[in-house]
ZAMARGU-4260 file (C-alpha; in steps of 0.2 Angstrom, whole numbers, plus 5000, padded with zeros to 4 digits):
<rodrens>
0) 4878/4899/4864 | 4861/4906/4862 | 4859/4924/4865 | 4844/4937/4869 | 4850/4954/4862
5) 4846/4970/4873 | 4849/4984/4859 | 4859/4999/4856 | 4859/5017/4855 | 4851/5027/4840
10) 4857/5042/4833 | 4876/5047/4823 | 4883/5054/4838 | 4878/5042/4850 | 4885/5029/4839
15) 4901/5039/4841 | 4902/5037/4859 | 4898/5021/4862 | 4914/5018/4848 | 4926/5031/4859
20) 4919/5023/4875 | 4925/5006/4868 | 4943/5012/4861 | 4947/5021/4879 | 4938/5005/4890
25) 4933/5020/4903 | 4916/5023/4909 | 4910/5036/4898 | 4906/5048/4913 | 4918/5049/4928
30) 4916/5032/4933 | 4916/5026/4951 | 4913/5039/4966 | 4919/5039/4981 | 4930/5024/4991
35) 4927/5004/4987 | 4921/4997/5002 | 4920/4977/5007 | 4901/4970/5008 | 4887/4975/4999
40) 4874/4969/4987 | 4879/4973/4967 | 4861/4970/4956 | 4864/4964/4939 | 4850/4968/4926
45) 4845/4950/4915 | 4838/4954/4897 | 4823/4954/4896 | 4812/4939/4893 | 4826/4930/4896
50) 4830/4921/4915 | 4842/4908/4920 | 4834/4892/4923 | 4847/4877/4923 | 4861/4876/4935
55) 4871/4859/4930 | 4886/4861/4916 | 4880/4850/4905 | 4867/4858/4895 | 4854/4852/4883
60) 4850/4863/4868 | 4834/4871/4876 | 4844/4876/4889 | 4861/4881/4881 | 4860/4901/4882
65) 4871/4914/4886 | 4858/4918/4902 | 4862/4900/4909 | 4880/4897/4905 | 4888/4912/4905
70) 4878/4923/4917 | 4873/4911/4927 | 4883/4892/4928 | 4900/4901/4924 | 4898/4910/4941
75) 4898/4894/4951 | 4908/4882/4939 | 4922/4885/4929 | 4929/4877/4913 | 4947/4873/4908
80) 4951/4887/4901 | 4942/4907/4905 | 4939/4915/4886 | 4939/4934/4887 | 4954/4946/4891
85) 4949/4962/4891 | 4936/4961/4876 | 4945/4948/4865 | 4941/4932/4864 | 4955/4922/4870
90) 4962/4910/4883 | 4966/4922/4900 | 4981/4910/4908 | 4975/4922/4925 | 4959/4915/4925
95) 4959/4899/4921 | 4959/4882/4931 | 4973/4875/4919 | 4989/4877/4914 | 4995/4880/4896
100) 4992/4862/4886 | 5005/4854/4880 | 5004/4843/4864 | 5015/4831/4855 | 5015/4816/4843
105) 5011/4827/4830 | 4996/4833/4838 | 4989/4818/4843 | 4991/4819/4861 | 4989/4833/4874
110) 4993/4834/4892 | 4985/4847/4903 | 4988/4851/4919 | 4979/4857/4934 | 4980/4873/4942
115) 4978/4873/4962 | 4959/4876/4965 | 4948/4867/4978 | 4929/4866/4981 | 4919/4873/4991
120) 4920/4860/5004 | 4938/4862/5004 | 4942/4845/4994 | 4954/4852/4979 | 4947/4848/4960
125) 4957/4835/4955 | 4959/4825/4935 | 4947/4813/4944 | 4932/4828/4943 | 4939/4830/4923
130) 4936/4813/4921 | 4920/4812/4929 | 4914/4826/4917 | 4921/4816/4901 | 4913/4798/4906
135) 4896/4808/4906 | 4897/4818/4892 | 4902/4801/4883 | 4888/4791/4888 | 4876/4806/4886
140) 4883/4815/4872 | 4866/4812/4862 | 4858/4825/4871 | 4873/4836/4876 | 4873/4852/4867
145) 4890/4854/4861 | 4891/4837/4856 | 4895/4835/4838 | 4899/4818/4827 | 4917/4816/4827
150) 4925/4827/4839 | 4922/4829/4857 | 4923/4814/4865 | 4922/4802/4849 | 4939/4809/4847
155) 4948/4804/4863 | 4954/4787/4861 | 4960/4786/4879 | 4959/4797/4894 | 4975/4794/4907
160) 4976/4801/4927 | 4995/4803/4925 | 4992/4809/4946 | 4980/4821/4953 | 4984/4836/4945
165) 4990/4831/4927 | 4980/4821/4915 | 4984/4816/4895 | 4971/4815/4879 | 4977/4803/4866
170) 4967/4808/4852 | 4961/4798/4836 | 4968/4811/4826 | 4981/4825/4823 | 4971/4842/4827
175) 4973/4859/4826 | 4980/4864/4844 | 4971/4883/4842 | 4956/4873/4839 | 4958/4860/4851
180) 4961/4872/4866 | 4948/4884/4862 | 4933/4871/4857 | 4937/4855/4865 | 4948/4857/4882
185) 4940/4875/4886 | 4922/4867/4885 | 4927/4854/4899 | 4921/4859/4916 | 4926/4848/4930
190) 4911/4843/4940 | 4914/4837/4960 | 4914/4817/4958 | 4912/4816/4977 | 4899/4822/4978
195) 4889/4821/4963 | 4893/4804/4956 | 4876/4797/4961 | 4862/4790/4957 | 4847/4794/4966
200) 4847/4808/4982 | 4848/4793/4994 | 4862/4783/4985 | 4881/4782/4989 | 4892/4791/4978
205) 4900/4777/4970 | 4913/4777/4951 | 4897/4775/4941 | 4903/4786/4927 | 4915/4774/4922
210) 4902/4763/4916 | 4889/4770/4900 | 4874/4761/4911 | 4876/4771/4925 | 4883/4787/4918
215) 4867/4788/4910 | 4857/4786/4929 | 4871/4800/4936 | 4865/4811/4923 | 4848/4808/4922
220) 4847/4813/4942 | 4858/4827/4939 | 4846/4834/4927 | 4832/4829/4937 | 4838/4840/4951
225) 4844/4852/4939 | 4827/4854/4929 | 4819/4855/4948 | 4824/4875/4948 | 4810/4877/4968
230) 4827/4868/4975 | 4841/4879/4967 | 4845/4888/4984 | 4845/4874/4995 | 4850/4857/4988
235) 4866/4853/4992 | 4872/4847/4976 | 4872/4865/4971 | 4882/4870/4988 | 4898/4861/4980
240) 4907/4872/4969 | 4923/4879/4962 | 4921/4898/4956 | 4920/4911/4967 | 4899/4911/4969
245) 4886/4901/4975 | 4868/4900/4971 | 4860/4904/4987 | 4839/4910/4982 | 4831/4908/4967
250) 4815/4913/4962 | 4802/4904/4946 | 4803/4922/4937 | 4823/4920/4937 | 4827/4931/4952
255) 4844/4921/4958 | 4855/4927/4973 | 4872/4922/4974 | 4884/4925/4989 | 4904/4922/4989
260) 4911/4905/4991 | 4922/4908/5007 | 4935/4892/5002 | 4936/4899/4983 | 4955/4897/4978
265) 4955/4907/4962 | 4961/4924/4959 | 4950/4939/4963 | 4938/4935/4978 | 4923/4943/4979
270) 4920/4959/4989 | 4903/4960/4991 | 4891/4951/5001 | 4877/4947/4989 | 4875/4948/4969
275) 4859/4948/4962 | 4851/4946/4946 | 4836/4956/4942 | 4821/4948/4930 | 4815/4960/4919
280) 4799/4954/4907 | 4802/4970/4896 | 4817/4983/4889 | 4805/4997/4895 | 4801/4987/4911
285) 4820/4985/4914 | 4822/5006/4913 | 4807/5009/4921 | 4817/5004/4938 | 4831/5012/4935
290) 4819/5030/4932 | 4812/5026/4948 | 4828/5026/4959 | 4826/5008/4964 | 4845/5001/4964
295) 4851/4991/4945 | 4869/4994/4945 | 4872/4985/4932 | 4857/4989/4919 | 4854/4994/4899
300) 4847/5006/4887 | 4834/4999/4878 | 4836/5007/4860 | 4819/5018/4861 | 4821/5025/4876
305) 4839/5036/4869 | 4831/5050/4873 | 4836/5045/4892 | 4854/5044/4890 | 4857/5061/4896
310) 4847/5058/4912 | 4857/5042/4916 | 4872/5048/4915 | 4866/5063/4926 | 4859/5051/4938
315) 4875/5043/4942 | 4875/5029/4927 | 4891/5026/4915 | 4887/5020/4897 | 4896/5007/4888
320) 4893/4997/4875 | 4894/4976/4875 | 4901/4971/4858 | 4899/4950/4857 | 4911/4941/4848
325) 4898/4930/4837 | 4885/4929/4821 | 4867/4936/4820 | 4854/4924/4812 | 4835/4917/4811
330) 4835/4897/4808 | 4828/4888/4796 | 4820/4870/4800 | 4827/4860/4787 | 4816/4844/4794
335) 4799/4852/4797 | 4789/4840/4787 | 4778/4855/4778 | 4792/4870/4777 | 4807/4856/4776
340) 4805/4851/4757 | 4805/4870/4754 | 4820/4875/4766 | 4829/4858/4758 | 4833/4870/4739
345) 4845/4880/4738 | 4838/4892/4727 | 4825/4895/4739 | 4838/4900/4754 | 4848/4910/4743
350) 4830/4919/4736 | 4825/4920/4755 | 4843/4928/4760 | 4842/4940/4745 | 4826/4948/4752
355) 4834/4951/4770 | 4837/4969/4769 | 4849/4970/4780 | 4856/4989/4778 | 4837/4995/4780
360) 4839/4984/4795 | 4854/4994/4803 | 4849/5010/4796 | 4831/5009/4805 | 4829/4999/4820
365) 4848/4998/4823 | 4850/5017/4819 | 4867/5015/4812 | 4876/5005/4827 | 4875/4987/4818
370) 4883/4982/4802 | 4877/4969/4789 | 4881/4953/4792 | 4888/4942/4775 | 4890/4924/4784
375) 4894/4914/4801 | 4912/4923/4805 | 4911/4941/4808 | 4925/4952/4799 | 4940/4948/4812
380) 4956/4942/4812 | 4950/4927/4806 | 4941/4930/4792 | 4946/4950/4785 | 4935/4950/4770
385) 4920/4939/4760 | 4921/4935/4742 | 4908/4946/4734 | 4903/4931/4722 | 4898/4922/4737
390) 4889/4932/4748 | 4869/4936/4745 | 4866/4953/4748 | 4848/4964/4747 | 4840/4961/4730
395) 4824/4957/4727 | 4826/4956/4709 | 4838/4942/4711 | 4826/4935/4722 | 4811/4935/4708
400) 4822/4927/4696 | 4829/4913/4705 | 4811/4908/4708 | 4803/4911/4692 | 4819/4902/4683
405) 4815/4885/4697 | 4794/4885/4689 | 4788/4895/4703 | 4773/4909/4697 | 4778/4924/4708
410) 4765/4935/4715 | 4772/4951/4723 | 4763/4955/4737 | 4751/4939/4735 | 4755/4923/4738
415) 4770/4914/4727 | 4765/4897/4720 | 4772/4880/4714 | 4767/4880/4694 | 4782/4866/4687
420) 4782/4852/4701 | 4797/4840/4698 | 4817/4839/4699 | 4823/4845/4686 | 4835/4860/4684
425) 4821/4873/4680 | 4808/4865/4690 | 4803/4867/4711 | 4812/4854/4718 | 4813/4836/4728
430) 4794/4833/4740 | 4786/4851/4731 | 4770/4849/4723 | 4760/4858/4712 | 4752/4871/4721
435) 4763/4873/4734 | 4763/4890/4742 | 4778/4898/4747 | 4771/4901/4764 | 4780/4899/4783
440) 4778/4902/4800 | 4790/4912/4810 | 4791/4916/4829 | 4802/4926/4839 | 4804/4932/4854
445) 4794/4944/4864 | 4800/4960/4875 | 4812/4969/4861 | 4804/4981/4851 | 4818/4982/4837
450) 4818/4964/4835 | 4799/4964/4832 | 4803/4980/4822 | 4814/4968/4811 | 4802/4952/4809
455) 4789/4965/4804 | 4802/4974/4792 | 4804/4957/4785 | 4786/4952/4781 | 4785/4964/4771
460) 4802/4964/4761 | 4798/4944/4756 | 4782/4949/4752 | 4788/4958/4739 | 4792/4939/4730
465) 4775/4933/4736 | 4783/4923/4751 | 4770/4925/4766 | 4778/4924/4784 | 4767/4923/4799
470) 4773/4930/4812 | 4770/4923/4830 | 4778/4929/4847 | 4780/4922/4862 | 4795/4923/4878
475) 4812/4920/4876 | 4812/4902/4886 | 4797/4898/4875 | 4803/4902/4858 | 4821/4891/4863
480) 4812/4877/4870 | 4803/4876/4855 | 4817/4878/4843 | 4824/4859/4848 | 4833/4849/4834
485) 4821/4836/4826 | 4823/4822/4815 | 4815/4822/4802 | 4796/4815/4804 | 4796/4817/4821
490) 4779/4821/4829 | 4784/4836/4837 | 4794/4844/4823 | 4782/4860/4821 | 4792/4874/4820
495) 4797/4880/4803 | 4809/4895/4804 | 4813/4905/4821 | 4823/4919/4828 | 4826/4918/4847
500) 4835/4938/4845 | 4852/4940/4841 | 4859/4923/4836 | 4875/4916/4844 | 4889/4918/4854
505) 4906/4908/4851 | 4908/4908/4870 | 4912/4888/4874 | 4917/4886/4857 | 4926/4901/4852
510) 4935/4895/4835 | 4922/4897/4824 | 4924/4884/4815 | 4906/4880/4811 | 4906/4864/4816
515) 4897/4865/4832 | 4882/4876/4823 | 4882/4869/4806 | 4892/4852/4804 | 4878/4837/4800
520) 4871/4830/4817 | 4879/4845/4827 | 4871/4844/4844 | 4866/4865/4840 | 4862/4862/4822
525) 4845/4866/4829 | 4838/4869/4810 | 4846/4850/4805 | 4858/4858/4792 | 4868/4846/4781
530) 4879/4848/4767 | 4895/4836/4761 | 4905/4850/4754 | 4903/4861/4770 | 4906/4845/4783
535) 4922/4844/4773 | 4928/4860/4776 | 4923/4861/4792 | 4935/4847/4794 | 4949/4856/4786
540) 4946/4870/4799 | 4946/4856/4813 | 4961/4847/4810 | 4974/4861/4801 | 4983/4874/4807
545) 4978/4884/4790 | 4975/4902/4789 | 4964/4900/4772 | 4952/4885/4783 | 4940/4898/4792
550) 4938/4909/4776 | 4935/4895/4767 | 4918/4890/4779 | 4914/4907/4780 | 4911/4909/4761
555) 4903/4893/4759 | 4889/4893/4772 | 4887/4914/4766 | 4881/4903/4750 | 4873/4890/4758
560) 4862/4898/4771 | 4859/4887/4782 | 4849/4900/4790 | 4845/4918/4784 | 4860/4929/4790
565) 4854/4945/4801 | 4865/4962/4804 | 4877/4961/4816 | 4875/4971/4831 | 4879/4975/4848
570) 4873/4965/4863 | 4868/4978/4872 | 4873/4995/4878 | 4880/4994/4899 | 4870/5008/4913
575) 4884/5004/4927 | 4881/5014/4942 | 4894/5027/4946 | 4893/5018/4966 | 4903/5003/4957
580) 4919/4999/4955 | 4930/4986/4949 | 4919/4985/4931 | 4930/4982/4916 | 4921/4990/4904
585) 4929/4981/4889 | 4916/4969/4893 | 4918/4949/4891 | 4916/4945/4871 | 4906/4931/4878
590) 4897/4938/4888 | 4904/4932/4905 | 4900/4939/4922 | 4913/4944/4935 | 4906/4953/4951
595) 4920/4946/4961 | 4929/4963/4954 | 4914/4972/4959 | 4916/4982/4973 | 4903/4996/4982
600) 4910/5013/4985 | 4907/5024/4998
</rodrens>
């Protein structure tokens, strides 16, 4: 999932904190104050630039963010499985509305079996609701998000009700059970067929989704409702749901209300009355409230505002820091008719990386809380180290020289030139002609002033090797709207590289297999990716149970670049108020809201 980074602390010692604040999970203060009462309103604090803006759990690619799904849809509807104990991300049996899968037949077939939950009208979610969300991902899945050729649903040969609460997936394939569980069965969110399997407003709810025609009209009204955000709070589609929230005001700038769903059958019901999530256009907006006494209980630290630290904390504020379990990167557009020949050779990716000066990056606008970043998996139990030999870290020199040695006259701080069109080993490569200038557009989003500090930092390094980058700004929402997948030709394929600020989250997909970002046709390939040799070990990662799979992918695309790799860094550094209780503060991996812990003390 996509993800709008708020940035961490600055100096050494803070650094330190934030890492001892981690290892204990306490508030790095006292913590809460006082008894935790029932009732109340709990304010949450968005990132800025970034708002919720799509309700139904199906997203498209413009819409697939860590601001719609996991702090905003995840409240209301919940998945198969909950991702995110503690701060690691795996299954959480507590939280989830299944029961351990079982598989047999060598992995080919898995059965899954309902916990007791019901929806907010008290009907209970049923295998009917799973199959509902199957049928229209299926006839939908070419504008799905997390569709990707081969898996999900192309791989379910047949989906059977064994009764109301237990269902069975035979599969076209053996596959990996970790991977199964984790990427396929936790992404599947049942959806209330009763009530939403319509479609128009005015039509019957009917079994349309079990034919492709008419799952294609359920989910185009669905969407249409969903895409009418001036509704949020009072169309009753939305009323229907099985988490413990619903959405009850929403506002065009983001502001969303939510207030606890009285039938909600789960674990942990909420305590307060009201939970609301606060717009913010700016970091220093964001801190500006806080200063002035007005309530955020659960806020951020904006990097160049450290030197307030002291003051939170002596105003009643905890500090914690947010670590996402994910990769860091800016995209390249691999089908952008005038940058796509360029991004399409190797050697000019790999120059691109070498000029990424990562460390300067942590060093300066990170100020030592980040880390460089070699590849797509970060140093984990999954993957515990990167082979030197294929990894691209800073050096310009390297850069220079792969360019030079591909007929390219290199201009430091000028503009780099084509001089030995053709395809050839020593020359520029497939669709470059003579005189081509090694020149792109960038654009990134707005509101975080290390992130412009970065795109800035990097203008400068590439132009080192004569590579001039145009840098354009412009919000959140704008910059992900516009970095949609395009074939190649199409009309409105006009961005060439983007960086929407801090890459992506392995939330719904938390294997990281690299399929679902980097296989070919991937429905989040948003820079149109596609390698033979990485689709294959992709595969092997999919359908093996093999400790050396995800290592392997993670050294390839570290070569590949299928977009330039950026330092890894926190999400952002927590200001909960000392009045609330209830706040793990080894915070969700992927991000994921829980203010039905939350409670007010008094």
């Amino acid at each position: 999932m996509l993800r709008l980074r708020t940035l961490p602390l600055v100096a050494a010692a803070t650094a330190a904190l934030v890492v001892a604040t981690a290892c204990t999970g306490q508030h790095a203060k006292s913590g809460p104050v006082g008894t935790p009462s029932e009732g109340g309103t709990a304010t949450f604090a968005e990132s800025a630039g970034s708002k919720p803006d799509y309700i139904f759990p199906m997203m498209t690619p413009i819409h697939q963010s860590i601001a719609n799904i996991e702090q905003f849809n995840r409240l209301s509807y919940r998945s198969l499985y909950w991702i995110g104990k503690d701060d690691q991300p795996v299954i959480d049996p507590a939280l989830s509305l299944a029961k351990d899968a079982v598989y047999s037949k060598g992995d080919t077939s898995v059965s899954v079996t309902l916990n007791d939950y019901k929806w907010s009208d008290g009907k209970p979610v049923t295998t009917r609701d799973v199959e509902f969300w199957i049928n229209l991902f299926r006839a939908n899945k070419s504008v799905a998000a997390g569709y990707i050729p081969g898996e999900f649903p192309d791989n379910i040969k047949k989906f059977t009700a064994v009764n109301d609460k237990t269902f069975t997936l035979d599969l076209t394939g053996a596959y990996s059970p970790q991977w199964f569980n984790y990427n396929e069965l936790a992404q599947i969110a049942p959806i209330p067929q009763h009530v939403w399997d319509k479609t128009s407003a005015t039509s019957a709810v009917g079994n349309f989704d079990r034919t492709d025609a008419t799952a294609k009209q359920v989910y185009k009204f669905l969407d249409s409702q969903a895409t009418n955000t001036s509704t949020y709070g009072k169309n009753p589609l939305w009323q229907t749901v099985d988490g413990p929230w619903i959405l009850s005001e929403y506002r065009a700038d983001g502001y969303s209300v939510f207030t606890p769903n009285k039938a909600y059958s789960g674990p942990n019901k909420p305590h307060l009355d009201k939970f609301i999530e606060q717009p913010f256009t700016s970091e220093s907006t964001e801190l500006n409230v806080i200063r002035s006494g007005k309530t955020i209980d659960y806020g951020y630290l904006p990097v160049q505002e450290v030197s307030q630290q002291n003051t939170l904390k002596n105003s009643g504020y905890a500090i914690a820091p947010w670590k996402s379990w994910g990769t860091n990167f800016t995209v390249l557009n691999f089908n952008q008719p005038t940058a796509g020949p360029l991004i399409k050779q190797l050697y000019i990716r790999q120059a691109m990386q070498s000029l990424v000066n990562q460390q300067a990056y942590v060093n300066g606008p990170l100020r030592g809380t980040g880390s460089v970043n070699p590849g797509p998996i970060e140093i984990s139990n999954f993957v515990t180290s990167y082979d030197a030999n294929m990894t691209l870290p800073y050096n310009p020199q390297k850069a220079t020289s792969l360019l030079t040695a591909h007929g390219w006259t290199v201009t430091p701080n000028g503009t780099t030139t084509c001089a030995s069109p053709g395809t050839g080993a020593t020359q520029c490569g497939a669709g470059i002609a003579a005189g081509t200038k090694l020149q792109f557009n960038l654009e990134y989003s707005s509101g975080v002033v290390t992130l412009d500090q970065e795109m800035q930092a990097m203008k400068s390094d590439f132009s080192a090797a004569g590579i001039s980058l145009s840098l354009n700004q412009a919000p959140f929402n704008t910059v992900l709207a516009d970095a949609a997948p395009c074939k190649p030709g199409a009309s409105k394929c006009t961005w060439q590289i983007i960086n929407w600020g801090g890459g992506w989250i392995y939330g719904i997909n938390p294997y990281p297999s690299g399929d679902q970002l980097f296989q070919s046709g991937a429905g989040s390939n948003y820079g149109g990716f596609s390698n033979p040799k990485s689709d294959a070990l992709i595969s092997a990662a999919v359908h093996k149970a093999d400790p050396a799979a995800l290592p392997a992918v993670a050294n390839d695309l570290a070569n590949q670049v299928p977009v330039l790799w950026m330092p890894s860094e926190l999400y952002r550094i927590s200001a909960i108020s000392n009045r609330l209780s209830g706040v793990n503060t080894k915070q969700s991996p992927i991000l994921s809201l829980t203010p039905e812990d939350w409670q007010i003390t008094k």
